[in-house]
LUMNUKOL-472513 format. One line per 2 residues: number of its first residue (from 1); for each residue x, y, z of N, C-alpha, C. Coordinates in steps of 0.05 Angstrom, whole numbers, plus 32768, in hexadecimal, padded with zeros to 4 digits. Layout:
! residues N
NUM) X:Y:Z:X:Y:Z:X:Y:Z ~ ...
This chain:
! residues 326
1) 8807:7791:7E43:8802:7778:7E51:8802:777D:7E6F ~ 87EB:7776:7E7D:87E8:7776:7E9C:87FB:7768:7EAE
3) 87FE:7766:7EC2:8810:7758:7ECB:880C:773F:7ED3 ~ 87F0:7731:7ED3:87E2:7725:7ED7:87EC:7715:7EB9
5) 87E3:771E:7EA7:87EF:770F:7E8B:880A:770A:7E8C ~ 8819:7721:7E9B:8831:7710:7E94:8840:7701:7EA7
7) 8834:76FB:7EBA:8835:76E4:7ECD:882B:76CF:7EC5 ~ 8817:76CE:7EBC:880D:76B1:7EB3:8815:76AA:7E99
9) 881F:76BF:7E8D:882B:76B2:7E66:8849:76AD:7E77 ~ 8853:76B8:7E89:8874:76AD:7E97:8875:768F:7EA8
11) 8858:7689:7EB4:8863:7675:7EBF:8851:765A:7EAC ~ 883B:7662:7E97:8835:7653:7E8A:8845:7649:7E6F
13) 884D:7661:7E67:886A:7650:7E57:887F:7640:7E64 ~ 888C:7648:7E82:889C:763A:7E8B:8892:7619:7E8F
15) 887A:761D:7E99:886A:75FF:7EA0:8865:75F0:7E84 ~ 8863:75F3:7E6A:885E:75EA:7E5A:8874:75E0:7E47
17) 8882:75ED:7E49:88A0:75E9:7E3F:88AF:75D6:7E50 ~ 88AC:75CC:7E6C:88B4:75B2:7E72:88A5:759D:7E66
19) 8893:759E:7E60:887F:758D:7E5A:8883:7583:7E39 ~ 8879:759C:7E26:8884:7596:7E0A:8892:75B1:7DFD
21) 88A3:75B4:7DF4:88B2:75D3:7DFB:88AD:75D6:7DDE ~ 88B4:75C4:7DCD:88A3:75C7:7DA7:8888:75D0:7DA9
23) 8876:75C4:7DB1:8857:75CC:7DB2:885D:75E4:7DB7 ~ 8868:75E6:7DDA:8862:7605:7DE3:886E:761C:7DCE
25) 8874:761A:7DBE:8888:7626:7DA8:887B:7633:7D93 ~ 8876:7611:7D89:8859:761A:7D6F:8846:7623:7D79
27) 8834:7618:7D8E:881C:7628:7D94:881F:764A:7D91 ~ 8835:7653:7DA6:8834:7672:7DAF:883B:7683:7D95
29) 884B:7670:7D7E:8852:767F:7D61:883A:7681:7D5A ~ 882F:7668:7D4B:8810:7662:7D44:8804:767E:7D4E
31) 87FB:767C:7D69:87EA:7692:7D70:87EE:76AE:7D6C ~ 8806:76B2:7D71:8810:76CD:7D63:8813:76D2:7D49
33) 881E:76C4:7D3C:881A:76C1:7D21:87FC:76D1:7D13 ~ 87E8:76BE:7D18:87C6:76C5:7D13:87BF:76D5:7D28
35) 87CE:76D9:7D36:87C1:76EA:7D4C:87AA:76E3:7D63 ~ 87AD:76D4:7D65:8795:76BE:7D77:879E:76D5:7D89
37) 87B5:76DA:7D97:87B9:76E6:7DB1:87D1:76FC:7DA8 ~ 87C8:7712:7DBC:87D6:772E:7DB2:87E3:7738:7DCB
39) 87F3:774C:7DC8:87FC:775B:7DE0:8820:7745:7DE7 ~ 8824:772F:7DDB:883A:772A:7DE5:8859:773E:7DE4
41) 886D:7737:7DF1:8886:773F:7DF1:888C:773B:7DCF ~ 88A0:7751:7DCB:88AB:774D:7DB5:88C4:773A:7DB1
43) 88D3:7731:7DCE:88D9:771C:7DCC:88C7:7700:7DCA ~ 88B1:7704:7DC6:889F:76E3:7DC6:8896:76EE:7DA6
45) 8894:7704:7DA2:8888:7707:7D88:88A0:76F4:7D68 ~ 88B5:76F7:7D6F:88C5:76EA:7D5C:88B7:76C8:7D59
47) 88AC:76BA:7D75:88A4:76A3:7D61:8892:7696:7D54 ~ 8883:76B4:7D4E:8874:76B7:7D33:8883:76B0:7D16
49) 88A2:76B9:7D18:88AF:76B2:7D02:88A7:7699:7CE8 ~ 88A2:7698:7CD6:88A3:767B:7CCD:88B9:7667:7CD1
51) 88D7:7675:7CD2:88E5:7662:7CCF:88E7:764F:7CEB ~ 88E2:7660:7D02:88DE:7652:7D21:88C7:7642:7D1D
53) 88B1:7642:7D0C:8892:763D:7D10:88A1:7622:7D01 ~ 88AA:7616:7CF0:88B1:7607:7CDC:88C6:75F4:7CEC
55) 88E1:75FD:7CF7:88EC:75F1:7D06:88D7:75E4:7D25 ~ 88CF:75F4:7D2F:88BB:75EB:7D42:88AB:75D3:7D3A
57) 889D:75D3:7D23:8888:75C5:7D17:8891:75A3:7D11 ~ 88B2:75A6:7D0A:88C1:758D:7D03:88C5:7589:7D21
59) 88CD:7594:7D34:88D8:7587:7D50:88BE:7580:7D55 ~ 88A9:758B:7D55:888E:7575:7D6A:8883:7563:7D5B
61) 888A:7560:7D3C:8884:754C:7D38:8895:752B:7D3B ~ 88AF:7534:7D40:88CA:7521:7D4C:88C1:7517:7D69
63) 88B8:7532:7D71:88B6:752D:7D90:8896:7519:7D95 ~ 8883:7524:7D81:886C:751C:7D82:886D:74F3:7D7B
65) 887D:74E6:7D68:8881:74D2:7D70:888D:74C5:7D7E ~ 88A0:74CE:7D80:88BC:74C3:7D97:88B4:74C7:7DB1
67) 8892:74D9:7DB4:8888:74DC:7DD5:8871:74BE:7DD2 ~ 8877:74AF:7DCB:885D:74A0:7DC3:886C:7481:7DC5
69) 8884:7481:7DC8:888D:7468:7DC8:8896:745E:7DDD ~ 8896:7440:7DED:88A1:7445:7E01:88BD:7443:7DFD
71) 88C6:7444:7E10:88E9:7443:7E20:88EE:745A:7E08 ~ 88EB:7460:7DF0:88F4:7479:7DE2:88F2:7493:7DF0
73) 88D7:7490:7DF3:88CC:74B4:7E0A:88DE:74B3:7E1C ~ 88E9:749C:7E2B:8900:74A8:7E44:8914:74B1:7E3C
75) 8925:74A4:7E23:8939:74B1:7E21:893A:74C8:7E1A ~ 8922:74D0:7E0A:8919:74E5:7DF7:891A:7500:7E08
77) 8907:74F4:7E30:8906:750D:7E3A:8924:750A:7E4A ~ 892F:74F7:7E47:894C:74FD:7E54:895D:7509:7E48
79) 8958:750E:7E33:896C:7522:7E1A:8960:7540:7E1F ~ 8945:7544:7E24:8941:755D:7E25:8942:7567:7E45
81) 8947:755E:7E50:8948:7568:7E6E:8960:7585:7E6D ~ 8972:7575:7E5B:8980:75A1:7E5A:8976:75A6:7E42
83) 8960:75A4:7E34:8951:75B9:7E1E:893A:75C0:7E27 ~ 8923:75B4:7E31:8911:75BE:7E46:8916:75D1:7E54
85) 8923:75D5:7E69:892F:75E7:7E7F:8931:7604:7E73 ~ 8949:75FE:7E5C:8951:7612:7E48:8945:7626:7E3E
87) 892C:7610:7E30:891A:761E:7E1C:8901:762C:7E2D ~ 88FB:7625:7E47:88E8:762B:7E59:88F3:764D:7E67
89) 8912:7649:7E68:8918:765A:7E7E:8920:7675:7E61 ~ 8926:7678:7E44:8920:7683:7E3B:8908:7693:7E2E
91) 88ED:7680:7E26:88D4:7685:7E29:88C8:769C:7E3A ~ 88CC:768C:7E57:88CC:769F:7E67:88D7:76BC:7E70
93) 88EF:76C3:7E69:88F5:76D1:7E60:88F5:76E7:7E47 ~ 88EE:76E0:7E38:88DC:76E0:7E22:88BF:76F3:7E2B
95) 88AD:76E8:7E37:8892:76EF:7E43:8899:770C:7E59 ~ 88AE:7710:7E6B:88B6:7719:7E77:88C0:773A:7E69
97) 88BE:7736:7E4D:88CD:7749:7E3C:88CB:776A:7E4E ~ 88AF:776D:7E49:88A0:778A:7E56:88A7:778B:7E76
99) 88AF:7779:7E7E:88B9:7782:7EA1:88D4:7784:7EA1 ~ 88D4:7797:7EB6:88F5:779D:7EC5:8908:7789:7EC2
101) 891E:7791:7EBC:8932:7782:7EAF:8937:776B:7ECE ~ 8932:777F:7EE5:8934:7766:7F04:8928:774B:7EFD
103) 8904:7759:7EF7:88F2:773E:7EF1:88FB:772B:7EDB ~ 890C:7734:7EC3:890C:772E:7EB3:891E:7713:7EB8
105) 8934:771C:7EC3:8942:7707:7ED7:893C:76EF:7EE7 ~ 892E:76F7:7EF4:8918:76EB:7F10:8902:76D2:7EEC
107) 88F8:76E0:7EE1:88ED:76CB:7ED5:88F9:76B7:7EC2 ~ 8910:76BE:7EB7:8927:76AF:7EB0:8930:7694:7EBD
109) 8934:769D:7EDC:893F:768A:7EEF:891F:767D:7EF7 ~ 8918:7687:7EF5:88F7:7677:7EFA:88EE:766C:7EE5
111) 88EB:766F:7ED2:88E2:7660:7EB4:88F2:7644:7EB5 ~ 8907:7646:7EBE:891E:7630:7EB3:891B:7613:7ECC
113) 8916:7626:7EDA:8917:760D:7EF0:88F7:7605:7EFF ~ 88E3:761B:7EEF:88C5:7605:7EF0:88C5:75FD:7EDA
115) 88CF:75FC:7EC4:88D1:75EB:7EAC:88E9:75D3:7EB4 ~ 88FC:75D0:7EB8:8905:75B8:7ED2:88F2:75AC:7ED3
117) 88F1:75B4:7EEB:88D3:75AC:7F00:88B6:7595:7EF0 ~ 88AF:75A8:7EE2:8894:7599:7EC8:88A3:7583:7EC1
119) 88BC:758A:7EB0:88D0:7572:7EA2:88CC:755E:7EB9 ~ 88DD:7562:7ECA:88DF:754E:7EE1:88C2:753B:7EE8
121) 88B1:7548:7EE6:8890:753C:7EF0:8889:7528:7ED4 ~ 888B:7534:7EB9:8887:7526:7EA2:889B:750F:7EA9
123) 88B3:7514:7EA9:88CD:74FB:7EAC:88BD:74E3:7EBD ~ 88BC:74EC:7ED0:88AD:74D9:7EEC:889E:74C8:7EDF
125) 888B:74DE:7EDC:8864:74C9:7ED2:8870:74B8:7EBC ~ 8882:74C2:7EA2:8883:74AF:7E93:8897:748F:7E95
127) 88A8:749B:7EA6:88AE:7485:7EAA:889F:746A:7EBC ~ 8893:7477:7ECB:887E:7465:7EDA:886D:7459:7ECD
129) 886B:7470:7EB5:884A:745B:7EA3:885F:7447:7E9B ~ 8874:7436:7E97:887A:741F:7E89:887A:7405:7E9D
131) 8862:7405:7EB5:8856:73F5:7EAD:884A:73ED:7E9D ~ 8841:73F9:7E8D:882F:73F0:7E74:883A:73FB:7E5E
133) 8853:73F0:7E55:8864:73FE:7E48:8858:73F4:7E24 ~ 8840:73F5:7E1F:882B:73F2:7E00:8832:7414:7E06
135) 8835:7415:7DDD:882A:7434:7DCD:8810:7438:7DDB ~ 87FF:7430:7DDE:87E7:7439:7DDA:87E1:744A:7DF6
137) 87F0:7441:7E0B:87EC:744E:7E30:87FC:7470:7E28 ~ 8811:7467:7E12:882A:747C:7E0C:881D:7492:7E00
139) 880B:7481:7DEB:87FF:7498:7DDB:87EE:74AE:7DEE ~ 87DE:74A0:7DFB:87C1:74B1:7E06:87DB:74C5:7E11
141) 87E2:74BB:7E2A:87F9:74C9:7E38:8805:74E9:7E30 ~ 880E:74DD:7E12:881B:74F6:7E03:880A:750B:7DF5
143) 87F0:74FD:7DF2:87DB:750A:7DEA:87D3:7524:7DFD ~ 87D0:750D:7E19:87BD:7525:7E26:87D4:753F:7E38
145) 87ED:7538:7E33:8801:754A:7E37:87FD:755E:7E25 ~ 87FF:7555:7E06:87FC:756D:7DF3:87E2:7579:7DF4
147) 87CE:7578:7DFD:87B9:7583:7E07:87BE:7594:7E18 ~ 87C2:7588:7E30:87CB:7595:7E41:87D8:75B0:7E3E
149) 87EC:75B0:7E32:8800:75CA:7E2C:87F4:75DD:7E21 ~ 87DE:75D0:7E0A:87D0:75EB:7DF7:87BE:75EF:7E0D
151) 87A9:75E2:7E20:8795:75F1:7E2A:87A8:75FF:7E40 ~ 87C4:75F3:7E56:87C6:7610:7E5B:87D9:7628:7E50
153) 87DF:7626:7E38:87E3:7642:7E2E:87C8:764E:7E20 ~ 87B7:7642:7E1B:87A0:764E:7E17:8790:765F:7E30
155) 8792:7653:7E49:8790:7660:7E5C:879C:766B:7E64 ~ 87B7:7674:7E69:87C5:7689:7E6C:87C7:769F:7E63
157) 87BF:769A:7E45:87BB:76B8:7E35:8799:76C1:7E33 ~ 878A:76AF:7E40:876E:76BB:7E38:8761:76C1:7E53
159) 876F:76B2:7E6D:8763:76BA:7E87:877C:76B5:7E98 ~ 8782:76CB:7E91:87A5:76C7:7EAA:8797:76CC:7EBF
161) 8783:76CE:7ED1:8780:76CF:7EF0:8778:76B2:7EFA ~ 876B:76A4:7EE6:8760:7683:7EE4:8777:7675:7EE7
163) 878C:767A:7ED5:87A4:7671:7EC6:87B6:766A:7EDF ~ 87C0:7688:7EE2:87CE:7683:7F03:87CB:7672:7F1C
165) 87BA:7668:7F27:87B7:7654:7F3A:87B7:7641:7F31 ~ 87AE:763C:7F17:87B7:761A:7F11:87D2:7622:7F05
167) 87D9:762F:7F03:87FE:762E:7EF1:880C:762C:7F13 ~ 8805:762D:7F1E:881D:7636:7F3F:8816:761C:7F44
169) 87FE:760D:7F46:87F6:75F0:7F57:8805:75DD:7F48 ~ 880A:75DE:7F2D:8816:75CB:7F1C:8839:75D1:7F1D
171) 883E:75E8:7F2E:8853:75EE:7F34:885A:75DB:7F48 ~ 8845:75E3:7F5E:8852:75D7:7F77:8850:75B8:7F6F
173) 883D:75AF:7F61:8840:7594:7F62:8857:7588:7F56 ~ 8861:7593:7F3F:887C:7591:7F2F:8899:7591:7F41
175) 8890:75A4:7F57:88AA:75A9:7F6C:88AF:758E:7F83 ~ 8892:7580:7F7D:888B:7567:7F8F:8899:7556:7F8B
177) 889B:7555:7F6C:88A7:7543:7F55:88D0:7541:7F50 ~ 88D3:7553:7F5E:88EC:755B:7F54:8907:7542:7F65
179) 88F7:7539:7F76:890C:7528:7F86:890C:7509:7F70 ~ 88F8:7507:7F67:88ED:74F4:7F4A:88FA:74F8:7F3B
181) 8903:7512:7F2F:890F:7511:7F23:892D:7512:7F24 ~ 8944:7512:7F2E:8955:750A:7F31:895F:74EE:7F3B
183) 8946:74DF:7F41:894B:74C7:7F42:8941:74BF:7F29 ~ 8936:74C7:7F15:892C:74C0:7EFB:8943:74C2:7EE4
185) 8957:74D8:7EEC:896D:74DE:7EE3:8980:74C8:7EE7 ~ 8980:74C5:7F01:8997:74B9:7F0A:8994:7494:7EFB
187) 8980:7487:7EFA:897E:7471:7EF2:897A:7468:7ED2 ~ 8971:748B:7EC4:897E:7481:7EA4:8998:7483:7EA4
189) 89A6:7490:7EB5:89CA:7492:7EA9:89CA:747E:7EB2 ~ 89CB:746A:7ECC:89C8:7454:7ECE:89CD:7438:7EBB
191) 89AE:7446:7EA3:89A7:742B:7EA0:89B0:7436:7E83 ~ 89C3:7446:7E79:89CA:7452:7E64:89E0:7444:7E62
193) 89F2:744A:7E7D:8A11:743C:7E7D:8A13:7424:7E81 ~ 8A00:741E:7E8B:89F3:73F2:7E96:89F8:73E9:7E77
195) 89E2:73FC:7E66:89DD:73F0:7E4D:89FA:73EE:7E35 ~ 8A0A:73FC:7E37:8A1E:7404:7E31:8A31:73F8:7E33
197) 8A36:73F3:7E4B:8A47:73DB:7E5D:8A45:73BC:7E58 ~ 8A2D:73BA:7E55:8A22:7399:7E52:8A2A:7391:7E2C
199) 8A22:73A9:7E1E:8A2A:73A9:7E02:8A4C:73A2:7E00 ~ 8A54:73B3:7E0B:8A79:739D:7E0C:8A7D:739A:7E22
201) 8A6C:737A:7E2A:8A70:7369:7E36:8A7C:7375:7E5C ~ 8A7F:738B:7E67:8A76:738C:7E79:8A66:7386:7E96
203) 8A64:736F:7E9B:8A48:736E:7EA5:8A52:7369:7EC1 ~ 8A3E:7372:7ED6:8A38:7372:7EED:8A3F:7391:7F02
205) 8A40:739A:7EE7:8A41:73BB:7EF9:8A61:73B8:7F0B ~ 8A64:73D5:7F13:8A7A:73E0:7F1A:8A76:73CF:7F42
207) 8A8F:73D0:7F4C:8A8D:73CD:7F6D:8A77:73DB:7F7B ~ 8A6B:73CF:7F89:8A54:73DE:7F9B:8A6A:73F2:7FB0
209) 8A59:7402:7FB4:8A63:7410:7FCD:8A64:740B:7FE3 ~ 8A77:741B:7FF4:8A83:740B:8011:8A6E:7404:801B
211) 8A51:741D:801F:8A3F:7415:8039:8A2B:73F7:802E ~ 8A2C:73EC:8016:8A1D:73DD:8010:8A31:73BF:8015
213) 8A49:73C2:8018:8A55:73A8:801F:8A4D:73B0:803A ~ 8A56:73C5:804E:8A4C:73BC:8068:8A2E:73B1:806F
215) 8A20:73B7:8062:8A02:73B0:8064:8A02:7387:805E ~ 8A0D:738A:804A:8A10:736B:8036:8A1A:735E:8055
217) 8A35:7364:8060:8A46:7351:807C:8A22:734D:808F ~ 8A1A:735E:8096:8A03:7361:80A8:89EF:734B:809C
219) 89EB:7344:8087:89D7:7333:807D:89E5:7319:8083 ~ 89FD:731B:8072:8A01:7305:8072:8A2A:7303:8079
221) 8A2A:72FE:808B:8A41:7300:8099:8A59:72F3:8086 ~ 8A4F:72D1:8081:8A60:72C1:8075:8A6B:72C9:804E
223) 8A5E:72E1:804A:8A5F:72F0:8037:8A56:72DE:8018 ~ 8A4D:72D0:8019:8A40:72C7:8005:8A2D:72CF:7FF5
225) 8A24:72E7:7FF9:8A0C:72F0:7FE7:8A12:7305:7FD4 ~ 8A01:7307:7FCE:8A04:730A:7FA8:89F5:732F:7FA4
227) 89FB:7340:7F97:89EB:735E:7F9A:89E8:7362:7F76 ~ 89D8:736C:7F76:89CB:7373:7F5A:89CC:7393:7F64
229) 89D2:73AB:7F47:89C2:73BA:7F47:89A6:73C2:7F45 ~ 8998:73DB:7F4F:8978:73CD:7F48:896F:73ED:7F53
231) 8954:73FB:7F4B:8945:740C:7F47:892C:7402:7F50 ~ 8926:740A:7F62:8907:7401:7F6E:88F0:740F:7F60
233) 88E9:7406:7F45:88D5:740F:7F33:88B3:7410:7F40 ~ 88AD:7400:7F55:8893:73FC:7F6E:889F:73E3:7F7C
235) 88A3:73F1:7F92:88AB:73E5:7FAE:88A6:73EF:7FC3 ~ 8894:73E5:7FD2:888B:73E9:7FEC:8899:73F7:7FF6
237) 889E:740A:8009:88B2:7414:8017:88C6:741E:800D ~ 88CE:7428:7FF1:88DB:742F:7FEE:88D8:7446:7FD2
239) 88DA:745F:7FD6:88DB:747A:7FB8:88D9:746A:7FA8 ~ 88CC:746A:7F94:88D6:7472:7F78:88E9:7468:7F65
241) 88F0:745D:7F59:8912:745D:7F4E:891F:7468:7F69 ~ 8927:7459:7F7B:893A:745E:7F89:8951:744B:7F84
243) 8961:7457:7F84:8979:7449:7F7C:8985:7433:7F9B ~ 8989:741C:7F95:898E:7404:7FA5:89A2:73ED:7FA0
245) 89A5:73E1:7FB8:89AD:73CD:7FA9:89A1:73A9:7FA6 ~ 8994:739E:7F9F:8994:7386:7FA7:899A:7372:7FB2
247) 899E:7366:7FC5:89AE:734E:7FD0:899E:7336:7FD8 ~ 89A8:731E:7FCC:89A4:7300:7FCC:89B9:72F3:7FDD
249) 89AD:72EE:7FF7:89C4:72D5:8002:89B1:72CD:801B ~ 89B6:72B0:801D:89A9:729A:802C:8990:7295:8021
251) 898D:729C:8006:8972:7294:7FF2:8965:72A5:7FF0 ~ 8961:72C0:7FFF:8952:72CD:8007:8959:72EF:7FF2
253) 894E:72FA:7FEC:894B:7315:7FDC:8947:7334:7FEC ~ 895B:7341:7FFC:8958:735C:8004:895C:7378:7FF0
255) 894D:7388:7FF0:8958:739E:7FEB:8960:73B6:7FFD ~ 8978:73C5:7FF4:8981:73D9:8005:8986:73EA:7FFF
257) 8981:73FF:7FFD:8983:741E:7FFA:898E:7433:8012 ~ 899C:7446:800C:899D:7460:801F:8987:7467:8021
259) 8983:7469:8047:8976:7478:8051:897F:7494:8056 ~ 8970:74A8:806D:8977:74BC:8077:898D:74C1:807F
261) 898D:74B1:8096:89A4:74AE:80A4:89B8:7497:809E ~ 89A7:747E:809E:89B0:745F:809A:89A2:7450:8080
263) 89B7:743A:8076:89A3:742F:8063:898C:741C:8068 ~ 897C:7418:805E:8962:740B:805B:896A:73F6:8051
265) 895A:73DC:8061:8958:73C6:804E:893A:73BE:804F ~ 892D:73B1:803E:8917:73AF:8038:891C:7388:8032
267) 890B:737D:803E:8915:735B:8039:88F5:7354:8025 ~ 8902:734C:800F:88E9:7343:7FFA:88DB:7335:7FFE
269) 88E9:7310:800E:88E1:72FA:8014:88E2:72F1:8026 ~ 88D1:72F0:8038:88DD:72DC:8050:88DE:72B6:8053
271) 88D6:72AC:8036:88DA:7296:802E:88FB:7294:8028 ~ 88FE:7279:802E:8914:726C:801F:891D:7274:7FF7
273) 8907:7273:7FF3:8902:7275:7FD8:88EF:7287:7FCA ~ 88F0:7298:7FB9:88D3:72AC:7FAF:88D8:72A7:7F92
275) 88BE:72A8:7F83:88BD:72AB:7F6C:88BA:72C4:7F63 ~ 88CA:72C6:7F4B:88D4:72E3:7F43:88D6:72DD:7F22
277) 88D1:72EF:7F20:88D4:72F4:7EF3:88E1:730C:7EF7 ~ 88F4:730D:7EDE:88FA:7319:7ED5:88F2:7324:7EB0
279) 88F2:733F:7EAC:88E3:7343:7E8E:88FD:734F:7E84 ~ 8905:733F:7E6D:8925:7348:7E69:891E:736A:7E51
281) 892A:737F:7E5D:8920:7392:7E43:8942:739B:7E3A ~ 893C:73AD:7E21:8956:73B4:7E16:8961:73CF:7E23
283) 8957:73D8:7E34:896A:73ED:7E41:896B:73E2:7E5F ~ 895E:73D4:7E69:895A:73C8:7E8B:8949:73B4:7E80
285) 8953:739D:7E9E:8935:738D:7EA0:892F:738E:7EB8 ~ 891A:7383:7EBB:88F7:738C:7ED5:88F7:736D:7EE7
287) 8906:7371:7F00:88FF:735D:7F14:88E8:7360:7F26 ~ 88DD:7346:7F20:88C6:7348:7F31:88C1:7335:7F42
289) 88B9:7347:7F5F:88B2:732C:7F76:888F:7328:7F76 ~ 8892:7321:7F89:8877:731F:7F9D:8879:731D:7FB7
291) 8878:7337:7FC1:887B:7339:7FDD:8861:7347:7FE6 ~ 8853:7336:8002:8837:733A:800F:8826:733F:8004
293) 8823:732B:7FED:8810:732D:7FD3:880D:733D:7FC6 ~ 8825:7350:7FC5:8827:7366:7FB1:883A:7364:7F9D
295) 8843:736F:7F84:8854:736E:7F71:886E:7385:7F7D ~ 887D:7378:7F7B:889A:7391:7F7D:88A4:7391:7F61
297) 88AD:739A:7F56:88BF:73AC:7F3F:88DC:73B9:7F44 ~ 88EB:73A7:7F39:890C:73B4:7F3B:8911:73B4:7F1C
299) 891F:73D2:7F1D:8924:73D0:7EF7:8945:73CF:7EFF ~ 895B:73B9:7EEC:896E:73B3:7EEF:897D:73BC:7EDA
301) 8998:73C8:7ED4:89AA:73D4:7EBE:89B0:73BA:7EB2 ~ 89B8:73C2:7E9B:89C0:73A8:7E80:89DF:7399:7E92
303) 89E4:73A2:7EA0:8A01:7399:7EA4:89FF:738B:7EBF ~ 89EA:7387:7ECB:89E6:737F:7EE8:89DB:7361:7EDD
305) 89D1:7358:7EC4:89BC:7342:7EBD:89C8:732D:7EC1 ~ 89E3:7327:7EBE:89EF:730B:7EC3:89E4:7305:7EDE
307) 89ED:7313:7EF1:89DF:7309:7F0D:89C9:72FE:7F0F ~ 89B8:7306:7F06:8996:7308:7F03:8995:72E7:7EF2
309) 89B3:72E5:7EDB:89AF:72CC:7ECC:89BC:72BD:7EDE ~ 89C8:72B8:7EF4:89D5:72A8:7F08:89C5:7293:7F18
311) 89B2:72A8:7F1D:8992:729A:7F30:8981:728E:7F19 ~ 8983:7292:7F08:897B:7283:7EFB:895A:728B:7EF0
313) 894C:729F:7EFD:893B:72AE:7EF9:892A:72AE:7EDB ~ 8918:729F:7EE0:8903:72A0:7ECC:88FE:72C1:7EC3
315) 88FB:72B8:7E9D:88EF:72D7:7E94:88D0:72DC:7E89 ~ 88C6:72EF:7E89:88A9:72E8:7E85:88A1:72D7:7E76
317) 888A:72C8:7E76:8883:72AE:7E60:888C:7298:7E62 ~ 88A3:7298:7E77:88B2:727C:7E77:889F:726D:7E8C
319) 88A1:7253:7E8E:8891:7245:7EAC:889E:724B:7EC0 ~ 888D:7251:7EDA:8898:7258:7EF5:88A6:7247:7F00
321) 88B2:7260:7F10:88CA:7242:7F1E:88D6:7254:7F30 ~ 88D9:7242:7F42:88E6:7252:7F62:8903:7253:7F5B
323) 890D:7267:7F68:8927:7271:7F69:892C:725A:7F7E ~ 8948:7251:7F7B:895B:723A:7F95:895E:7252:7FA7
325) 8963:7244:7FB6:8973:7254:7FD6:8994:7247:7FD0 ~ 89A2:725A:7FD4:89C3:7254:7FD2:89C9:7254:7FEE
């Protein structure tokens, strides 16, 4: 094997194995198996085995529906975030067999953490597709992922010089991704323990932190206002799932987040009053404004909702109705 092959079978298994690490499994058995593709490591040659080919075959088909449903696929890729990594940074290693035990190393620690990386980018996109949280956005989605994976290990073993520049670009873009993903992390444990919490009776989340009462005095001096937890799902001005806090007082709706240096506040309404829905779901529900004729999106933990039931806040389908000013 050239070195050229085994660069691109090292960083195309790592990239694919964030992505679907069963597929990438069966496919490379499959192919070795029949021999589609020759010359691999004799560490990659074992998952020709039947009994790996069989175990493999049951995990993508677990994985193949449970990637197809919504709010299921998140938790699904939030369970594999340490089996991805794992299974990528062995793979890779794996491919690496015929090089110096240095490289062998070097692609180990590299397999594991651009398979991260991919994981992290899949995590992102899918959780963003629930705007349109229908099977059917879920399905294509998971479809054209499992595509994805086979055409590039198909290209990695049949034109590793082709292979390589799109396996590095999907790298860097994955590394783009990675700040996504720990805020993608951070808001299922979130909305794991929210959910958890609210189930025995729990509710309104733990004390905010010091810098968010100092921010709260600044709004509103006479201390009357009210803070929700909240995740900026699309909000002007603000990442991603960035983790925030909400605040209601003098009628009015801010959100605040850490900045750089200082925190950010972002003001929703500059009315007395805004109309807002809420979409109640079973792991979070979805606050929604209308700010400068645009839609904002706050996804809120199960244990934060009493507040949200305080204002009194219409849920989708109900008739509109303005929030009071307190």
């Amino acid at each position: 094997m050239s070195s050229a092959s085994a660069l691109a079978g090292i960083l195309g298994l790592a990239v694919t194995s964030g992505v679907n690490l069963y597929l990438t499994v069966l496919a490379v058995g499959l192919a070795q198996r029949f021999h589609w593709i020759s010359g691999l490591p004799p560490e990659l040659g074992i998952l020709g085995h039947p009994a790996i080919l069989i175990v493999a075959a049951l995990l993508f088909l677990i994985e193949f529906f449970a990637d197809k449903i919504p709010f299921v696929t998140v938790l699904w890729d939030g369970i594999h975030t340490f089996v991805r990594p794992v299974g990528g940074a062995l793979l890779a290693l794996g491919a690496a067999g015929n090089l110096h035990p240095t490289l062998q190393v070097i692609a180990l620690l590299a397999g594991g953490t651009i398979a991260l990386g991919t994981h992290g980018g899949k995590m992102g996109f899918r959780l963003l597709a629930h705007t349109a949280p229908e099977p059917a956005t879920h399905s294509l989605i998971s479809v054209a992922e499992d595509l994805g994976v086979l055409g590039l290990l198909a290209l990695a073993y049949s034109h590793p010089w082709v292979a390589i520049p799109v396996l590095l670009a999907i790298i860097v873009a994955a590394a783009i991704t990675l700040p996504l993903l720990f805020r993608v992390l951070r808001f299922l444990l979130s909305a794991l323990t929210g959910r958890l919490r609210a189930w025995f009776g729990q509710e309104d989340g733990a004390r905010p932190p010091r810098w968010v009462g100092l921010v709260l005095l600044e709004l509103d001096p006479a201390g009357g206002g009210e803070i929700v937890r909240a995740f900026a799902r699309k909000v002007k001005g603000s990442p991603r799932l960035k983790a925030g806090f909400l605040v209601h007082c003098e009628g009015r709706w801010t959100f605040i987040h850490k900045g750089l240096f200082r925190p950010k506040v972002l003001g929703l309404n500059e009315e007395s009053a805004a109309v807002v829905r809420v979409d109640r779901g079973l792991m979070w529900d979805a606050l929604f404004f209308v700010r400068e004729g645009r839609t904002q999106v706050f996804l809120i933990p199960k244990n934060w909702s009493g507040a949200l039931d305080r204002h009194g806040i219409p849920s989708l389908g109900e008739p509109s109705e303005r929030v009071p000013s307190h």
